[in-house]
MMTF fields as JSON, N, C-alpha, C and O atoms, coordinates in Angstrom:
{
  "mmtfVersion": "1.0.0",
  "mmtfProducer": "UNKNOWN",
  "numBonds": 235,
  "numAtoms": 236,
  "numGroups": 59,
  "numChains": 1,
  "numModels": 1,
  "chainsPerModel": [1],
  "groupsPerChain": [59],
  "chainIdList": ["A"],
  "bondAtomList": [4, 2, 8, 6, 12, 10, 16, 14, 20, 18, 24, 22, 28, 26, 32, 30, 36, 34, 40, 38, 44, 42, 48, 46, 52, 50, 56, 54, 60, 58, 64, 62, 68, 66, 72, 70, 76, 74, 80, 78, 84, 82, 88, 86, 92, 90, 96, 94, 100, 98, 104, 102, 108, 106, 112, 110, 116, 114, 120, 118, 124, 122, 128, 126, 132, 130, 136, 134, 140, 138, 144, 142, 148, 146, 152, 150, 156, 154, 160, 158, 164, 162, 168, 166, 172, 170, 176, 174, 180, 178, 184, 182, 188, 186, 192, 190, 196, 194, 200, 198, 204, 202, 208, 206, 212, 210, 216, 214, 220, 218, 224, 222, 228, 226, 232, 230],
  "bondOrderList": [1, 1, 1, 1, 1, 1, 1, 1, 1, 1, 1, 1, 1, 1, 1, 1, 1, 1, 1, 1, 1, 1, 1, 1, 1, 1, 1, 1, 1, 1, 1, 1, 1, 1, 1, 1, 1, 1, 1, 1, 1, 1, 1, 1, 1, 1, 1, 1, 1, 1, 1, 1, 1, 1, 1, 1, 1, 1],
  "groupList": [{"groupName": "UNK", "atomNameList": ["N", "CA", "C", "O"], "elementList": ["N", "C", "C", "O"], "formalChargeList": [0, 0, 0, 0], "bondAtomList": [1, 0, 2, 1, 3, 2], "bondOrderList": [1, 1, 2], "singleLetterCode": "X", "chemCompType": "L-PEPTIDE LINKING"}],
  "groupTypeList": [0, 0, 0, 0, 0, 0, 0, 0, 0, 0, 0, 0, 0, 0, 0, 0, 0, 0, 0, 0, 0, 0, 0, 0, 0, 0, 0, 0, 0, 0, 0, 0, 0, 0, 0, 0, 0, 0, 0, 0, 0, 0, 0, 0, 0, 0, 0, 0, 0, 0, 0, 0, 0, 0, 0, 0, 0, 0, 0],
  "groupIdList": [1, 2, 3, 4, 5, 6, 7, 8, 9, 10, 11, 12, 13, 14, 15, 16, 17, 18, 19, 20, 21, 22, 23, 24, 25, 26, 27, 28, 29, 30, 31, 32, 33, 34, 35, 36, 37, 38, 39, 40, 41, 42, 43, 44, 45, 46, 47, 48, 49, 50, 51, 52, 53, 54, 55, 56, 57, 58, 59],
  "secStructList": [7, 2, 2, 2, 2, 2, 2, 2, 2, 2, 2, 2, 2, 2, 2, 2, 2, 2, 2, 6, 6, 1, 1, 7, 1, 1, 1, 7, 2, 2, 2, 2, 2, 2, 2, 2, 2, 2, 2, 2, 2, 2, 2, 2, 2, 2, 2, 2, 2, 0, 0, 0, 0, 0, 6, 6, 6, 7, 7],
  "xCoordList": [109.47, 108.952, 107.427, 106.711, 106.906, 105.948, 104.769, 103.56, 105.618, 104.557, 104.748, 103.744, 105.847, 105.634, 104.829, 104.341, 104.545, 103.201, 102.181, 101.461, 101.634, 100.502, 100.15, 99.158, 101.174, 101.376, 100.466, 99.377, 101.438, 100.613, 99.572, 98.703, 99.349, 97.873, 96.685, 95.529, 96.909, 96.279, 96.065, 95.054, 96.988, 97.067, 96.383, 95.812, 96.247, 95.376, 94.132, 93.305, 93.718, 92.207, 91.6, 90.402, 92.338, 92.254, 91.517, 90.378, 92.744, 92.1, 91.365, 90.322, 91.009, 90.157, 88.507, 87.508, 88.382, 86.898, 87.09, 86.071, 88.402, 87.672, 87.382, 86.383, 87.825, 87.123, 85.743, 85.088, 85.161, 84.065, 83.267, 82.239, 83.328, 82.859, 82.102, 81.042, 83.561, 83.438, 82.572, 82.099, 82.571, 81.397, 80.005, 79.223, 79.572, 78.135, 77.587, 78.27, 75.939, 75.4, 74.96, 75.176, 74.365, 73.166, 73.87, 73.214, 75.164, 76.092, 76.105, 76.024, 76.259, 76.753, 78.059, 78.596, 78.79, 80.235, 80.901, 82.046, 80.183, 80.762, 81.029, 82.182, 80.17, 79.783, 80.878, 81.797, 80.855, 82.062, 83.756, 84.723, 83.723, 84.948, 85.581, 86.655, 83.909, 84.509, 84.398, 85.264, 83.686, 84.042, 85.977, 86.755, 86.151, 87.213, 88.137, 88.529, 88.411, 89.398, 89.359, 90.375, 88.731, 88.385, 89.097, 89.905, 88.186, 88.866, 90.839, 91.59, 91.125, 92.508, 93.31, 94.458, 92.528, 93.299, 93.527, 94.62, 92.308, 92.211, 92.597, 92.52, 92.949, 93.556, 92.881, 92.0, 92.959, 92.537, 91.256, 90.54, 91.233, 89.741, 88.862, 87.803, 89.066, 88.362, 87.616, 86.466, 88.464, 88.449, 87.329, 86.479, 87.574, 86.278, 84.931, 83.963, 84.934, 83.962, 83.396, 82.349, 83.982, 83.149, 82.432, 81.532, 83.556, 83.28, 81.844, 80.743, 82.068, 80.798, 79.993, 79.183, 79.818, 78.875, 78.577, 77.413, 79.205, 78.37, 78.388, 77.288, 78.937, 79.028, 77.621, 77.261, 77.114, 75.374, 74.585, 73.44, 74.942, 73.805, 73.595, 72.632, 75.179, 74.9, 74.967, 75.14, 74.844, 74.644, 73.224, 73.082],
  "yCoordList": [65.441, 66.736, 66.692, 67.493, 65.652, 65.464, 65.003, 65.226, 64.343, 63.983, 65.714, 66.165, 66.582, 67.763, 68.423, 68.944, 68.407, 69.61, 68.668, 69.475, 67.867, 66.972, 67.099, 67.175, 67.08, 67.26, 68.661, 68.844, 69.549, 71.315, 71.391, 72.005, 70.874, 70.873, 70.0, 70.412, 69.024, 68.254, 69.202, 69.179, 69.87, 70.622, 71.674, 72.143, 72.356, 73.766, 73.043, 73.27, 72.264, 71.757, 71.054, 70.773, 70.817, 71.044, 72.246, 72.565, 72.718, 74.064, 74.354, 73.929, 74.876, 75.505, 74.672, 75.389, 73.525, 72.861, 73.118, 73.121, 73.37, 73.889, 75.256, 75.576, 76.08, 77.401, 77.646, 78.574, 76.423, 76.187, 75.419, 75.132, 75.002, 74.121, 75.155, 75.062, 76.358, 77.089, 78.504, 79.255, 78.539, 79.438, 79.225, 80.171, 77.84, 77.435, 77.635, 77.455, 78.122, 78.901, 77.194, 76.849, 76.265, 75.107, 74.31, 73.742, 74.436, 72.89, 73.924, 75.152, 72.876, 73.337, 73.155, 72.555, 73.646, 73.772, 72.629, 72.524, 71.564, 69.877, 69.357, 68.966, 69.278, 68.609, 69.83, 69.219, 71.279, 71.93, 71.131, 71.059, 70.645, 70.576, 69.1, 68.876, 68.025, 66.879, 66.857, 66.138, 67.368, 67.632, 67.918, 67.288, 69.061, 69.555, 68.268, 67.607, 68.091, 67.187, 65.982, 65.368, 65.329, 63.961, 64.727, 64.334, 66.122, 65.943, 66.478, 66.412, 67.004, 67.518, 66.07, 66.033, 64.78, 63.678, 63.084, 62.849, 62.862, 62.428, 62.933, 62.334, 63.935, 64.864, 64.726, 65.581, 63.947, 63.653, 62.838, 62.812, 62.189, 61.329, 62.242, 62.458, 62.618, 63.822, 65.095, 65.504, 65.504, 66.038, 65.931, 66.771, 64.506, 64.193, 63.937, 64.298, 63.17, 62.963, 64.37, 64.668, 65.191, 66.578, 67.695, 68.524, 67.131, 68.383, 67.577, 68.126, 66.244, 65.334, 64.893, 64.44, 64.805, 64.197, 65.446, 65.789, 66.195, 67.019, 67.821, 68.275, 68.697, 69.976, 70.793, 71.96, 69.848, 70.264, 70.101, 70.435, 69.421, 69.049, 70.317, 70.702, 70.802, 72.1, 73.432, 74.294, 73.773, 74.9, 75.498, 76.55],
  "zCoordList": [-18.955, -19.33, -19.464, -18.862, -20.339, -20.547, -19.205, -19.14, -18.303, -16.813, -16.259, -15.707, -16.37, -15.588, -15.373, -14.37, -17.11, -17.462, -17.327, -16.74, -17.353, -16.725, -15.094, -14.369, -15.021, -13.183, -12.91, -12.367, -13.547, -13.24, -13.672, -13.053, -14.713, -15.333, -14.525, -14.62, -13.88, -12.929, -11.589, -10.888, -11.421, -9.942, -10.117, -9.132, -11.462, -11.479, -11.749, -10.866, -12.647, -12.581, -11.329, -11.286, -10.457, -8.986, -8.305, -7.965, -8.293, -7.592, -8.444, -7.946, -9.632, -10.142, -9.897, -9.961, -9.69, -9.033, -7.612, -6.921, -6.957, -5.222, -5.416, -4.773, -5.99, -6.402, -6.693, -6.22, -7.813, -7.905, -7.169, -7.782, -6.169, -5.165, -3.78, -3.16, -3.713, -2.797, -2.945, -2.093, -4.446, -5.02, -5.053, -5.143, -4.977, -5.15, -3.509, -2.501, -3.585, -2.564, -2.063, -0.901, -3.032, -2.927, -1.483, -0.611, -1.521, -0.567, 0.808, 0.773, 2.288, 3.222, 3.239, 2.307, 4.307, 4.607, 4.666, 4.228, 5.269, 5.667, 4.244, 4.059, 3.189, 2.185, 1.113, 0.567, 0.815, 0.217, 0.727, -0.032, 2.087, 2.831, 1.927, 1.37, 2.185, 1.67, 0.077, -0.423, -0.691, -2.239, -2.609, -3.325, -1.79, -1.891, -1.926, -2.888, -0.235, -0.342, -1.108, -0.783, -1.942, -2.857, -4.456, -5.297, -4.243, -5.708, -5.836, -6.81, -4.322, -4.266, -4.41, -4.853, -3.954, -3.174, -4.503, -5.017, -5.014, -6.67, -8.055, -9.127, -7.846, -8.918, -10.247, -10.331, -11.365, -12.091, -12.441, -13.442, -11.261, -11.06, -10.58, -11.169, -9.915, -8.857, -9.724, -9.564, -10.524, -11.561, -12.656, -12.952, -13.258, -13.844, -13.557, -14.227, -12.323, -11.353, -11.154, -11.73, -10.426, -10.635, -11.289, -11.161, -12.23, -13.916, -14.408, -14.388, -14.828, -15.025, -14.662, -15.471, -13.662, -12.327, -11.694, -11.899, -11.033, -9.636, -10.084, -9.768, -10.845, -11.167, -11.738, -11.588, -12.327, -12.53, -11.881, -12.184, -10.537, -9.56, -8.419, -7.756, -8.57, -7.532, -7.936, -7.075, -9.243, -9.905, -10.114, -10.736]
}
């Protein structure tokens, strides 16, 4: 029960950084494409890595 809701919760904080990835004007299309897929592949790593690391670099 407890990995389920981790699971969904991993999968929407997912999408919710390619949402934000695909909103920022600063990145080209190549570099939105490969953000995306690292943090979809990584789920939770990906995740942090972005929220903490990149997420202020392209805002």
């Amino acid at each position: 029960m407890f990995g389920t809701i981790l699971y969904i919760l991993g999968i929407v904080a997912s999408v919710w950084c390619v949402l934000d990835i695909f909103s920022s004007s600063k990145l080209d299309a190549l570099m939105k494409l490969l953000l995306s897929v690292a943090v979809l592949c990584f789920s939770w790593i990906g995740f942090a890595v972005y929220y903490f690391l990149v997420r202020e670099r392209i805002k």
